[in-house]
VMD Tcl script that draws the C-alpha trace (Angstrom):
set ca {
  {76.36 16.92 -20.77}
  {78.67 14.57 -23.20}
  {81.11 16.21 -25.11}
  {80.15 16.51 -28.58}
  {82.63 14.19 -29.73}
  {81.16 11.99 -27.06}
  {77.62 12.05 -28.18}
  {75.66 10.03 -30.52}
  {74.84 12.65 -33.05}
  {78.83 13.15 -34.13}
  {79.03 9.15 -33.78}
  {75.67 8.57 -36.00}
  {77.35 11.38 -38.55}
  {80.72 10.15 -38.50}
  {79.45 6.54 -39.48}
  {76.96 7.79 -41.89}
  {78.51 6.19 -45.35}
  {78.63 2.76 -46.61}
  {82.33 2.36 -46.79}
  {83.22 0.86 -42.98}
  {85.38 3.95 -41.63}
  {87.79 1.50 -39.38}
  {87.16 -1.29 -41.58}
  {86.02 -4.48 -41.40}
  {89.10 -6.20 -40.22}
  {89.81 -7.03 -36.80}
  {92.46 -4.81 -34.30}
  {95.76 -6.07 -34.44}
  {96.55 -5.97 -31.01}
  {93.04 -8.75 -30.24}
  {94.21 -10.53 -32.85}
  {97.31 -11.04 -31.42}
  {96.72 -11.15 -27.82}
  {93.08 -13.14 -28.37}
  {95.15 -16.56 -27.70}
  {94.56 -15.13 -23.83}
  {90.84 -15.91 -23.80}
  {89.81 -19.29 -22.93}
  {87.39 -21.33 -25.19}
  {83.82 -20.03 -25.01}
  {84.24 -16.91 -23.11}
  {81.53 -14.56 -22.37}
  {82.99 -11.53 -23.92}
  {81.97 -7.74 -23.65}
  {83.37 -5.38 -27.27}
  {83.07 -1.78 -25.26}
  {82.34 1.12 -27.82}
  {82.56 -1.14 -30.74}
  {81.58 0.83 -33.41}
  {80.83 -0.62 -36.95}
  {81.44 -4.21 -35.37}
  {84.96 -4.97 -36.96}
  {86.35 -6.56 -33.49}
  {82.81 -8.18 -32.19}
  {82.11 -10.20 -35.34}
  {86.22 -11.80 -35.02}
  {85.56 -12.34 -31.17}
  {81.90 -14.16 -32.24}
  {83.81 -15.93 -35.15}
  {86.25 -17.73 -32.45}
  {83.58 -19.09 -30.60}
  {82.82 -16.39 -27.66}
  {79.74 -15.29 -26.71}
  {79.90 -11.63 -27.52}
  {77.95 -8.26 -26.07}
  {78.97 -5.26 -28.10}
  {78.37 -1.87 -27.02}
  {77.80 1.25 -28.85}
  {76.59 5.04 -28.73}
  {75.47 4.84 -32.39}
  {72.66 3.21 -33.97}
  {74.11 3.67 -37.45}
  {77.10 1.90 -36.60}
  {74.98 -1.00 -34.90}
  {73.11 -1.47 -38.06}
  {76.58 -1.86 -40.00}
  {77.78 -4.25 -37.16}
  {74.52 -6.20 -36.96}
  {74.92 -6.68 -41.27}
  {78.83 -7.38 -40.91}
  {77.75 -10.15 -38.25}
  {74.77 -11.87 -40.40}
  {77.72 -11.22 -43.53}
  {79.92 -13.43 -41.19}
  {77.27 -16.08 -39.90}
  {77.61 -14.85 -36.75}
  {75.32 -13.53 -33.38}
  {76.00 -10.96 -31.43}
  {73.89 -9.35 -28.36}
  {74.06 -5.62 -30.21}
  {73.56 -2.87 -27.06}
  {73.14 0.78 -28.22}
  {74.01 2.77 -24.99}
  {76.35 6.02 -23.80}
  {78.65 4.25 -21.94}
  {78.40 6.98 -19.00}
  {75.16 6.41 -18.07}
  {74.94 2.62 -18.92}
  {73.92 0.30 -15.87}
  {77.24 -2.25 -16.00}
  {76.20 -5.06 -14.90}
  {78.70 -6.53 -12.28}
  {80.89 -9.99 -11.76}
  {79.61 -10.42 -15.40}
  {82.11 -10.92 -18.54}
  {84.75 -13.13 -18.92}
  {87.04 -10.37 -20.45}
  {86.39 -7.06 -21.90}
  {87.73 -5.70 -25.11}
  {88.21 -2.06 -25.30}
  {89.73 -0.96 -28.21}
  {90.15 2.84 -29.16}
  {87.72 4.29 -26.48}
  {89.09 7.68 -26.09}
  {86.42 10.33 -26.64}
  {85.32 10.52 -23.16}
  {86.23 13.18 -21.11}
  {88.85 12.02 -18.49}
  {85.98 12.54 -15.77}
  {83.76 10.34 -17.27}
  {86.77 7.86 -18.76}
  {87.73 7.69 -14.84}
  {83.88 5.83 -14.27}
  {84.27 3.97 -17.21}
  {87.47 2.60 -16.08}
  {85.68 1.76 -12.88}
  {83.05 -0.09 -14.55}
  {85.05 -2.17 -16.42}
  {87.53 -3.51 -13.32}
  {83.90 -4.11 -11.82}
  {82.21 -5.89 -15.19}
  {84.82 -8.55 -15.14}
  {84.13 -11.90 -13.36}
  {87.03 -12.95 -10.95}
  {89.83 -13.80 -13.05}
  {88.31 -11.74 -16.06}
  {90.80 -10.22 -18.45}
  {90.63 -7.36 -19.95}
  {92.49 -6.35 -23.42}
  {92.61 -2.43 -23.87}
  {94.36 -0.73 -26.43}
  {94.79 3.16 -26.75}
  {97.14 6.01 -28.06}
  {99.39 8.14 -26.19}
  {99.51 11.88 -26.17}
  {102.52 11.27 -29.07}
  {99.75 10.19 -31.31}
  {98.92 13.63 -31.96}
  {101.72 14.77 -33.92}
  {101.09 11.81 -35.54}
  {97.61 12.68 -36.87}
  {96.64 9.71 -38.25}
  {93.01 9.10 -35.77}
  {91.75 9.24 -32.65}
  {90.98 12.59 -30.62}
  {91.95 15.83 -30.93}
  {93.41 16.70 -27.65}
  {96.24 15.18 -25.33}
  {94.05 14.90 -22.13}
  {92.10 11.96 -23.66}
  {95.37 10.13 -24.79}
  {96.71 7.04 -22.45}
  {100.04 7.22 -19.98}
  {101.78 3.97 -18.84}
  {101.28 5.94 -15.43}
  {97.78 7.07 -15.98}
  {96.72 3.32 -16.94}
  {98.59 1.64 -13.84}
  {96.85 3.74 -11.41}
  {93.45 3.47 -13.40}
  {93.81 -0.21 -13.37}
  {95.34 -0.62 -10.11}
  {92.88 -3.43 -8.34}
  {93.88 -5.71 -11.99}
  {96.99 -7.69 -12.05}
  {98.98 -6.42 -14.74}
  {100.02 -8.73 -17.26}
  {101.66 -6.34 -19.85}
  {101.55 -2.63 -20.47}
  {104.00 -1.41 -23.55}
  {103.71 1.73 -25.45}
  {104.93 1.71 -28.70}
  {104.71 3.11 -32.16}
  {103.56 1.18 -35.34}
  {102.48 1.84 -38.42}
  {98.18 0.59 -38.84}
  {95.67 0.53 -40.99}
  {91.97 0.28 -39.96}
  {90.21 1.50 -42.78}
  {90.20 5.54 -43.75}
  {90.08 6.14 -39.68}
  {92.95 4.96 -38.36}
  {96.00 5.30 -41.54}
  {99.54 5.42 -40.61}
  {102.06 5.21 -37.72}
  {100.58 5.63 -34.51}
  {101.77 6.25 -30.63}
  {99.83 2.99 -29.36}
  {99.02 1.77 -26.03}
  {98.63 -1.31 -24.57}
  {97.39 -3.31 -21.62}
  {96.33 -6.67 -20.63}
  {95.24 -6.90 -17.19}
  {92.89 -9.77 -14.92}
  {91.05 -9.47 -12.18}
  {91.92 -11.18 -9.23}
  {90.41 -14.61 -8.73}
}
mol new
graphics top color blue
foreach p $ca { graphics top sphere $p radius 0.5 }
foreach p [lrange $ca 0 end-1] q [lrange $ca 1 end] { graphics top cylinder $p $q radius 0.2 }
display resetview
């Protein structure tokens, strides 16, 4: 049984307002790394929430499936997408139990993902190396366990938190492009305030 910060009832509660609780404006890190995608790419927004990173992806020009455990925060992402003039394939599922289809995406943007118990993070990690075509890239950003004398978003407990270590060995059948830790100071609406321990990786599948 999901956690119950893993389940859709804290998920449809937690986005239950009209404000956008991460905002409406895209991650920094895909903004900054998105150059990486090539023109057109079929592009899969894992856990996406309220839609903030999907409707920049779909504004480039990809062809965007965004996942998500909650149907309130689909409903905000499918208004922030018409807002935008923009179409994205909306797919409310639980990630654990969700049949991945394989060889499929172009890249994979996973951004913030860490309410999963490291069991079931461990298949989701699977899934994704799998999801991704040959030569697929995948742009995943995270906190470390720092984050949480930081305080400033993400969950409550260090075993959900990213490692340099714990991400090479997760990813290990991707090529590594980059993989920095670092602190910086965000701000993605009243969720994610402050400085924060981040985590990041760009990896590709072999061709």
């Amino acid at each position: 049984m999901a956690d119950a910060i893993d389940g859709q009832e804290f998920w449809d509660e937690r986005f239950a307002t009209e404000d956008y609780v991460f905002g409406t404006q895209p991650n920094a890190f895909l903004v900054r790394e998105a150059h990486r995608l090539e023109p057109g790419s079929r592009v899969l927004a894992v856990a996406d929430g309220e839609g903030r990173n999907s409707v920049f992806l779909a504004k480039h020009g990809h062809k965007v499936v965004a996942t998500d455990i909650s149907e309130r925060a689909l409903e905000k992402a499918d208004r922030l997408a018409a807002k935008s003039g923009v179409e994205i394939q909306f797919v409310q599922t639980d990630l654990a139990s969700w049949a991945w289809p394989e060889n499929a995406f172009d890249a994979v943007v996973a951004i913030f993902i860490q309410f999963s118990a490291p069991q079931v993070r461990e298949r989701i990690f699977e899934d994704i190396s799998k999801t991704l075509k040959p030569g697929g890239l995948l742009l995943l950003e995270g906190y470390r366990p720092e984050q949480l004398a930081f305080g400033t978003g993400g969950p409550p407990s260090a075993e959900n938190m990213y490692t340099e270590a714990m991400l090479r060995e997760a990813f290990g059948a991707l090529e590594i492009e980059l993989l920095e830790g670092y602190d910086a100071e965000i701000s993605e609406g009243k969720g994610h305030p402050g400085m924060s321990a981040l985590i990041d990786l760009i990896a590709r599948r072999p061709s």
